[in-house]
N, C-alpha and C positions, 0 to 999 in steps of 0.2 A: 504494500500500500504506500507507503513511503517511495519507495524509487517510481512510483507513477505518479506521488504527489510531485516529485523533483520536477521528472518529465515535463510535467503539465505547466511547470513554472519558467521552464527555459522556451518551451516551446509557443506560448503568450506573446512576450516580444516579436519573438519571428513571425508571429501570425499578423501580430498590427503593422512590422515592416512588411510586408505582403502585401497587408490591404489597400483595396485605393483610396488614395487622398485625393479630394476634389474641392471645389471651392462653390460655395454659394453663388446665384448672381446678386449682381446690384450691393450686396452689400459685402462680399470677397471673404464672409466669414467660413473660417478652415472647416471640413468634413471627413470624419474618417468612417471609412462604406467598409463592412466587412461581410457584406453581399452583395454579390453583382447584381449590375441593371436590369440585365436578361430576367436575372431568377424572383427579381422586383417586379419587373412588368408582367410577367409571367404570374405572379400570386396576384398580380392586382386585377387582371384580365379577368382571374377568377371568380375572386371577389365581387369583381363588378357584375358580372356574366348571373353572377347568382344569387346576386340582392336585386339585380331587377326581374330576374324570373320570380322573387317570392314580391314585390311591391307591385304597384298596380301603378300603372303607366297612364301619364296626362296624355290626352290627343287635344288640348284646347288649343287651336292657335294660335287664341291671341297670347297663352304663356308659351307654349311651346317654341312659336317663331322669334319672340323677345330674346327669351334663354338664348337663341342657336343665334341668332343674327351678333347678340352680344358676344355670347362666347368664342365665336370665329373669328369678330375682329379682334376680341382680345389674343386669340391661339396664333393668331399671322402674326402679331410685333414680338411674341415669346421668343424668338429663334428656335424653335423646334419643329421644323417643319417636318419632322422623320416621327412625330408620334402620330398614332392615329386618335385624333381628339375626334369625344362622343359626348355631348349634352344633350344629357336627357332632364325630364320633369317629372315628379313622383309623386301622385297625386293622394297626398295628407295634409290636408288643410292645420290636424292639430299640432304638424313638425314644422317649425321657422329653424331650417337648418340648411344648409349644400355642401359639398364633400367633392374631395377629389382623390383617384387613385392614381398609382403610377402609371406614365406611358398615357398619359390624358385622358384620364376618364374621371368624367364630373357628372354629378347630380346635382337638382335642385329641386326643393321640396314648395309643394302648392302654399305650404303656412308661409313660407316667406316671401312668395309672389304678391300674398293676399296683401301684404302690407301697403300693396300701392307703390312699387318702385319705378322712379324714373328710368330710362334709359341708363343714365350717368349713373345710378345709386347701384341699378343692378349689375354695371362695371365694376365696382370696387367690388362687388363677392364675388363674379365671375375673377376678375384681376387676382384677388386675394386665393381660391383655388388654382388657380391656372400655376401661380406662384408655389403653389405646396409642389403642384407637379413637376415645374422644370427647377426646383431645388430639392429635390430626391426628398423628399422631409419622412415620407413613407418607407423607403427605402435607410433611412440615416435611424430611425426609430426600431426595423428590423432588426441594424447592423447594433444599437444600444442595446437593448434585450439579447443578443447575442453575445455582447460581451459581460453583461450581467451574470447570466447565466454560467457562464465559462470560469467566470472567476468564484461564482458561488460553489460552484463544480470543484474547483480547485481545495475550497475552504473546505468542505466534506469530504474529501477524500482525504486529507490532510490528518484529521480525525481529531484535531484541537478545536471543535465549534461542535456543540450540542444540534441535535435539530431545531430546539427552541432557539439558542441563538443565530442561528442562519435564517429561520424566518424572522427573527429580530431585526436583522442586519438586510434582510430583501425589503421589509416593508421603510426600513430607515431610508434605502436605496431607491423606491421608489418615490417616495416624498422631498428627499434630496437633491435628487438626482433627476429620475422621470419627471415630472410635474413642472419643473422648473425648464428643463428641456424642451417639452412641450411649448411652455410659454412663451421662449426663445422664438421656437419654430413659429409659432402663432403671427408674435412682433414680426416676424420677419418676410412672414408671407403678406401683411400689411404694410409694409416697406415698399417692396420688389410689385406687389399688385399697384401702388398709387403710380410705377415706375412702369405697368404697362398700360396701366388705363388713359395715360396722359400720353402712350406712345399711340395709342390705338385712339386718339381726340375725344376722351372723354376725360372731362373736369374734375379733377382730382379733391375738390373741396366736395365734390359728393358723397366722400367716403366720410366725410362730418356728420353730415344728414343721415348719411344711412345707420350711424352708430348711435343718431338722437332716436330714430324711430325703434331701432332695437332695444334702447334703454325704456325707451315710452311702454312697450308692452311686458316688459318685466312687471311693472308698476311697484307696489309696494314688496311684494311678495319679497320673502327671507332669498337672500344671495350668498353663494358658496364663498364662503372667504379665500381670496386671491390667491392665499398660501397654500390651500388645500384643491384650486382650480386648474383643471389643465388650461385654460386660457387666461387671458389678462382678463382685467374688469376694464369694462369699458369706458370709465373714465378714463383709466391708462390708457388705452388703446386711441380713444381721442384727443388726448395731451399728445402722443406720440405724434399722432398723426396731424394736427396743426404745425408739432415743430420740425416738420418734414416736408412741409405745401411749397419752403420758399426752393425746394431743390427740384420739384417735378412740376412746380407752377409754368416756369420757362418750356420746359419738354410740350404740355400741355398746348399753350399759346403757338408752339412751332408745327405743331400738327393738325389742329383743328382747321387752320384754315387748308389743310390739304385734306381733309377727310370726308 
């Protein structure tokens, strides 16, 4: 047990020299992938393939064509022209959510159409999706959990960690570690989205409006405290995002008149 504990400690290193290192766009934050793209877009293909076989599919036009007209302009300024990008509409009035997988597959749910989104509003969550996918965020979350794992793997074989304390130490790791991650990836897909909505002519001060109307239908009701959310609270999110308007307000203004 010990000389495969050793093993597994020398062999750690070499596996993160191995992995590939990539870079975010827009904001050049470092990525270390410890599963390839292929085997990313590949589970997400699935994923996707299989949660709209069990959801029930919008045919409205008038959301259906909003979603695809928006999402395409935003998927042409992405530089990815090599995925095959898929918006679709998931018709649950009670879900105000949209999602994306890897290799470009987005949904968007009828609760969050119902809001009444502009063109422009409904850029910033298509922009803000579009941004999970051509920054592996799905893929970067795989490659964390795998190294979670591994190194947990490491602690029990080792045979100095009780089982209570490694579930100690997982759920410490996920609150530490995941959650926070998360929220990274969140800020960041809010970033990189106002960076394509304003490439693709739409007005990046929409992404304000769209986080007041989000906040408006929370209303009073009890909210997850930040610390324990995988996302930011919204307040963050629109502090963030006013002190970022004056870097994609320019981008915005140069494309609009050609769009």
């Amino acid at each position: 047990m010990k000389l495969r504990w050793k093993l597994l400690l020398k062999l750690i290193p070499f596996s993160l020299l191995l992995a590939a290192c990539t870079t975010a766009p827009v904001t050049g934050r470092h990525q270390l992938m410890l599963v390839s793209e292929s085997e990313a877009e590949q589970m997400g293909l699935q994923a996707y393939q299989e949660t709209l076989a069990k959801a029930k599919l919008s045919h409205d036009p008038k959301y259906v064509n909003q979603v695809r007209t928006v999402g395409e302009r935003v998927a042409k300024v992405s530089g990815h022209p090599e995925y095959q990008w898929e918006f679709n509409v998931i018709d649950d009035p009670k879900t105000i959510n949209a999602w994306a997988l890897p290799g470009g597959k987005v949904a968007v749910y009828t609760g969050l159409l119902n809001l009444g989104l502009s063109d422009a509003e409904l850029a910033a969550v298509m922009s803000h999706e579009v941004g999970h996918a051509i920054a592996q965020h799905s893929r970067e979350r795989m490659s964390e959990s795998l190294g979670i794992n591994l190194g947990l793997s490491v602690l029990g074989a080792s045979g100095k960690m009780s089982d209570a304390s490694l579930q100690a130490v997982n759920l410490a790791l996920g609150i530490g570690v995941g959650l926070p991650f998360s929220r990274k990836q969140e800020s960041e897909a809010d970033y990189i989205g106002l960076d394509l909505m304003a490439k693709a002519g739409y007005d990046p001060h929409a992404a304000l409006s769209l986080w007041r109307k989000m906040s408006q239908t929370e209303g009073s009701s009890a909210k997850t405290p930040e610390l324990l959310s995988t996302h930011p609270s919204n307040e963050r999110r629109m502090q963030d995002i006013e002190a970022a308007l004056p870097r994609f307000t320019p981008i915005y203004e140069a494309n609009k008149r050609s769009s």
